[in-house]
C-alpha positions in Angstrom: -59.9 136.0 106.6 -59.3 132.8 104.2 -61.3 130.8 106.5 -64.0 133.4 106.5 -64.3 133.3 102.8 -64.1 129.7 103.1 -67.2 129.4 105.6 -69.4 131.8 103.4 -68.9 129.5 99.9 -69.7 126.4 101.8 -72.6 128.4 103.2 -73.9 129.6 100.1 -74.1 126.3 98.9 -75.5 125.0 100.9 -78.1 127.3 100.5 -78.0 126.7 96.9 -78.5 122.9 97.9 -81.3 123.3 100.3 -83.1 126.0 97.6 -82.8 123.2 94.9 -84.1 120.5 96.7 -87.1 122.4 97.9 -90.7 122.9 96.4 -91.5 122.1 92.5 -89.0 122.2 90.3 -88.3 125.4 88.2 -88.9 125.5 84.7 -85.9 126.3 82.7 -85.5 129.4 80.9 -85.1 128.8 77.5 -82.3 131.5 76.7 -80.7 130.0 80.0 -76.9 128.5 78.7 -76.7 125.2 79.1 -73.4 125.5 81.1 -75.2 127.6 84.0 -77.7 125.0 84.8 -74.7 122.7 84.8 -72.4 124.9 87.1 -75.1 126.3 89.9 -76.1 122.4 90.2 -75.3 121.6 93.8 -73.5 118.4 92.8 -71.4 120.5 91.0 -70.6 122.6 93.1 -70.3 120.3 96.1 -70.1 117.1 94.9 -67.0 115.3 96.4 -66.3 118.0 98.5 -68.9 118.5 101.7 -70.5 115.9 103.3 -73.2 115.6 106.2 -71.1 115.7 109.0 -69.4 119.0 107.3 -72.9 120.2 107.0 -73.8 119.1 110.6 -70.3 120.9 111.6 -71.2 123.9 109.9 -74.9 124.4 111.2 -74.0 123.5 114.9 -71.2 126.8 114.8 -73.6 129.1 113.0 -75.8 128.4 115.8 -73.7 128.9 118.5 -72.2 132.1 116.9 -76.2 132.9 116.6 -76.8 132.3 120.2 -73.6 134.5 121.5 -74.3 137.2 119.3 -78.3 137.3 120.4 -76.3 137.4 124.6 -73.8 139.7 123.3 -71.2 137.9 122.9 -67.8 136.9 121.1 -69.0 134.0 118.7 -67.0 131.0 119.8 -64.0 129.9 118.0 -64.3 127.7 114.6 -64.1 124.3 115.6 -60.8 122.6 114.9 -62.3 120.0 112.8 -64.2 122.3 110.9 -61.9 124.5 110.2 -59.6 121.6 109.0 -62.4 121.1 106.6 -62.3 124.7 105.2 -59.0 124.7 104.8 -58.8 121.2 102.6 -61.9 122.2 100.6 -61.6 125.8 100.4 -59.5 126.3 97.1 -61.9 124.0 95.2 -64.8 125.5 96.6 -64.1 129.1 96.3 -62.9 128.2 92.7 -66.1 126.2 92.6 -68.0 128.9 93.8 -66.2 131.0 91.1 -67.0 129.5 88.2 -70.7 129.1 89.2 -70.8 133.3 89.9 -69.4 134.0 86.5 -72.0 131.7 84.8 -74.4 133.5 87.0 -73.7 137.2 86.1 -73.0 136.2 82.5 -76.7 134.8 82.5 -78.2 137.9 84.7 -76.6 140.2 82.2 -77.9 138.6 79.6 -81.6 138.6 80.9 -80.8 142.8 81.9 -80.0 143.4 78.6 -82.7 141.5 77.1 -85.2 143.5 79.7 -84.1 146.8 78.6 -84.4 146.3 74.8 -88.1 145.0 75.5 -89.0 148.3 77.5 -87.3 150.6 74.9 -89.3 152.2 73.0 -89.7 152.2 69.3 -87.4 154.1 67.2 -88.6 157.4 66.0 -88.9 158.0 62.3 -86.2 160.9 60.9 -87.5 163.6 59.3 -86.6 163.6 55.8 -86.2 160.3 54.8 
């Protein structure tokens, strides 16, 4: 199960990576918090941790487990060396991965909270005063 959690961290960001990296760049938000931008970067959150050949490791099992699933079958095994991988970069990664969710949520509630204010609508006046 560890290694399970493991796998879908480095997959998310990996995603994160590939989603950064891709088309123009997004305007900040302006009520953004500095410390978001700073935590969902993926240097931050992979930075010393995943490199290509983990990446390459990574893509070549998800494709295989992919392919047995689609001929209904048992996905192979994780690799040894990727699992190796998980297990050495796991705790910093999930903790990683941690720290960039709470960031996220705190900023998503934020912008929620801002939303429903805006579509409130105006206070009545009381009677009386």
């Amino acid at each position: 199960m560890l290694l399970k959690r493991a796998l879908a961290v480095m997959t998310l960001g990996v995603t994160l990576s590939a989603a950064a990296h891709a088309g123009d760049p997004v305007q900040p938000d302006p009520r953004h918090a500095p410390h978001v931008d700073a935590l969902l970067d993926p240097r931050v959150l992979l930075g010393g941790l995943v490199t290509e050949d983990d990446v390459g490791l990574l893509f070549a099992h998800l494709r295989a487990a992919m392919l047995a699933a689609a001929e209904g079958r048992e996905p192979p095994p994780l690799p040894e060396a990727l699992g190796k991988r998980l297990e050495s970069a796991g705790g910093e990664l999930r903790l990683r991965g941690l720290l960039a969710g709470m960031a996220l949520t705190q900023f998503v509630e934020r912008a929620v909270r801002d939303a429903v204010r805006e579509l409130a609508p105006p206070p009545t006046p009381r009677d009386g005063i």
